[in-house]
C-alpha positions as CSV (number, residue, x, y, z in Angstrom):
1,X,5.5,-38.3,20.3
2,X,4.7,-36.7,16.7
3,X,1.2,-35.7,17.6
4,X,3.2,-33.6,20.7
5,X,5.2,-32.2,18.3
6,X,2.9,-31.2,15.6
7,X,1.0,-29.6,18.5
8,X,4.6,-27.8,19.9
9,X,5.1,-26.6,16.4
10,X,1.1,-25.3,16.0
11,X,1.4,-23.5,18.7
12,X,5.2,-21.9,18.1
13,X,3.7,-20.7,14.2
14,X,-0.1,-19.3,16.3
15,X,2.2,-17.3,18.5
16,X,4.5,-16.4,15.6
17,X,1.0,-14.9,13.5
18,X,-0.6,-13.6,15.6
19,X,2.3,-11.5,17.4
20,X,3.0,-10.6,14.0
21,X,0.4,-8.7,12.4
22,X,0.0,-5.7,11.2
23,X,-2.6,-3.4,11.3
24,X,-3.6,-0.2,8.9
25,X,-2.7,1.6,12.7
26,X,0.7,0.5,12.3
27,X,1.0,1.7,9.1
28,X,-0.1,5.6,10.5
29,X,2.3,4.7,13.4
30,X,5.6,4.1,11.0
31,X,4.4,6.9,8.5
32,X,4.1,9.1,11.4
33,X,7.1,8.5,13.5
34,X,9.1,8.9,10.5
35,X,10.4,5.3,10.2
36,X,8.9,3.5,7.2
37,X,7.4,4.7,3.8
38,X,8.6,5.4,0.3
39,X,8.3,9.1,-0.6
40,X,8.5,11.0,-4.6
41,X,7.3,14.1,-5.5
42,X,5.2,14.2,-8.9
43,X,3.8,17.3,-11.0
44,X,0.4,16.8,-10.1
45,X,-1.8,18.9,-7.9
46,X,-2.9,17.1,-4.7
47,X,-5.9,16.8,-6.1
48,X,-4.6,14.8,-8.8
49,X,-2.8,12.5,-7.4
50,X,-5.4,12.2,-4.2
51,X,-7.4,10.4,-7.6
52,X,-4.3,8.5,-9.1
53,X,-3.4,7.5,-5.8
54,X,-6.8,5.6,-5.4
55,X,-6.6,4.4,-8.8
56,X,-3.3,3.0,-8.4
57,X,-4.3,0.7,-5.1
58,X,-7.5,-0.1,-7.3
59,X,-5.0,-1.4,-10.0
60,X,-3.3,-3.3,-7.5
61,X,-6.0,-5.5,-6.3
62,X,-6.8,-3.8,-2.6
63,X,-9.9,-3.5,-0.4
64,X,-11.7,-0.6,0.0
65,X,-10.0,2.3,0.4
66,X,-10.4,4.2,4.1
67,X,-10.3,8.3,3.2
68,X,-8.8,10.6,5.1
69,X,-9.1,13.6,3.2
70,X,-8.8,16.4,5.6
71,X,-5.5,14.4,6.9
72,X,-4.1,13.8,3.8
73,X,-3.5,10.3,3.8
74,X,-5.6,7.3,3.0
75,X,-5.3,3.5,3.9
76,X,-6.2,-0.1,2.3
77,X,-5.7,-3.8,2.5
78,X,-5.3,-6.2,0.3
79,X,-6.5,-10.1,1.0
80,X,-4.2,-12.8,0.7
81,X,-3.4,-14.9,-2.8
82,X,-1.5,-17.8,-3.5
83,X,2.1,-16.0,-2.5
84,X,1.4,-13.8,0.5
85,X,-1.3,-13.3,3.7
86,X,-1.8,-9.8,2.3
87,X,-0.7,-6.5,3.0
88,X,-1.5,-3.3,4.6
89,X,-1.1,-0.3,3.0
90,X,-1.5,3.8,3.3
91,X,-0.7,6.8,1.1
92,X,0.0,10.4,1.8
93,X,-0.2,13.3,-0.6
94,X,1.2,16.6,0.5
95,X,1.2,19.5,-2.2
96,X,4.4,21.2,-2.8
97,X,3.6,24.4,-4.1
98,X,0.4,24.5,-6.8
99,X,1.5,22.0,-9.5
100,X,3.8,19.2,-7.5
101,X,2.9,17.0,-4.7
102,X,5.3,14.5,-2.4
103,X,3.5,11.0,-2.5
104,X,4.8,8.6,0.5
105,X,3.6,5.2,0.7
106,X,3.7,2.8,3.2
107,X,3.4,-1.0,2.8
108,X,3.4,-3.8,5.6
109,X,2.5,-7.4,5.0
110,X,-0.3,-8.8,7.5
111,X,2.0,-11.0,8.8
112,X,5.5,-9.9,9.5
113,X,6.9,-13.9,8.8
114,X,5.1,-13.7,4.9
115,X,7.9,-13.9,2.9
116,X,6.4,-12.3,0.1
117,X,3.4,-8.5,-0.5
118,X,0.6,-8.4,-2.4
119,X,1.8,-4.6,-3.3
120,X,5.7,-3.4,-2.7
121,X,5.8,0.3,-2.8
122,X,8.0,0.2,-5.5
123,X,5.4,-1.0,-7.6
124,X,3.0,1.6,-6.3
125,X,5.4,4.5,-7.3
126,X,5.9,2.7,-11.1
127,X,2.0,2.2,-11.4
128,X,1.5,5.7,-10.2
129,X,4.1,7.0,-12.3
130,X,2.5,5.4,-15.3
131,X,-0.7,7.1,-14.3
132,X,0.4,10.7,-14.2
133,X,1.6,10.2,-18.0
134,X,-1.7,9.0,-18.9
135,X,-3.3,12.1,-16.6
136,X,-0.4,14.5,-18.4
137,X,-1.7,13.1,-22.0
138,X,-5.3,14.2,-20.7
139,X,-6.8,10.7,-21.0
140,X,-9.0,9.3,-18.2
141,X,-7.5,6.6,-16.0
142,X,-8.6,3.1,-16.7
143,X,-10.4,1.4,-14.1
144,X,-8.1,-1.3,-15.1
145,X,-4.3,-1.6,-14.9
146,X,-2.9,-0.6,-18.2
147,X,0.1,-3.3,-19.7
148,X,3.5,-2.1,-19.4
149,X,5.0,-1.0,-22.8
């Protein structure tokens, strides 16, 4: 009786995962059809923030980051830790006029039942926000997260 229901509830949690992941495509998908994503406009140029935004993912532990210049947008993943299976993640930069840009960014965890991210696009749009001040004060960005003062 227990071993058939440790093998019910094994199967219930493989169908729950694997139904349940997300891909960097589903992060285009949402970005694209409008649904998802956190936008905010900084005064950078896109070129600017194309480098803080791949900076700021560095910061925040992910993968390699998959460029899509000519697109504008660029996408990550980050492994999972003690908290969460992962996320992944994409970022757009869109120049508004010559001297501000609208960053969106979109964040899914790998699997839709994780409770918790490894990155909340909240915490993108702080860490980038603390980059453009160091950028604005002229000094190079740190290839590690500065502390928050």
């Amino acid at each position: 009786m227990a071993i058939r229901f440790i093998s019910t509830v094994a199967l219930v949690l493989s169908v729950a995962l694997v139904g349940g992941c997300s891909t960097m495509n589903d992060v285009v998908r949402v970005k694209e059809n409008g649904k998802e994503g956190t936008s905010q406009t900084y005064a950078v140029s896109a070129d600017q923030a194309w480098d803080i935004s791949k900076t700021v993912f560095r910061w925040e532990g992910a993968d390699a980051i998959e460029e899509h210049r000519d697109s504008g947008y660029m996408l990550t993943s980050s492994g999972p830790n003690l908290v969460s299976w992962g996320a992944v993640m994409g970022a757009w930069i869109e120049p508004v006029g010559t001297d501000n840009t609208k960053v969106t960014v979109v964040t899914k965890r790998r699997i839709s039942v994780n409770v918790a991210t490894t990155l909340r696009e909240s915490t993108y749009h702080e860490s980038f926000a603390k980059a453009v001040e160091i950028v604005k004060r002229g000094d190079p960005l740190p290839a590690i997260k500065p502390k928050s003062q």
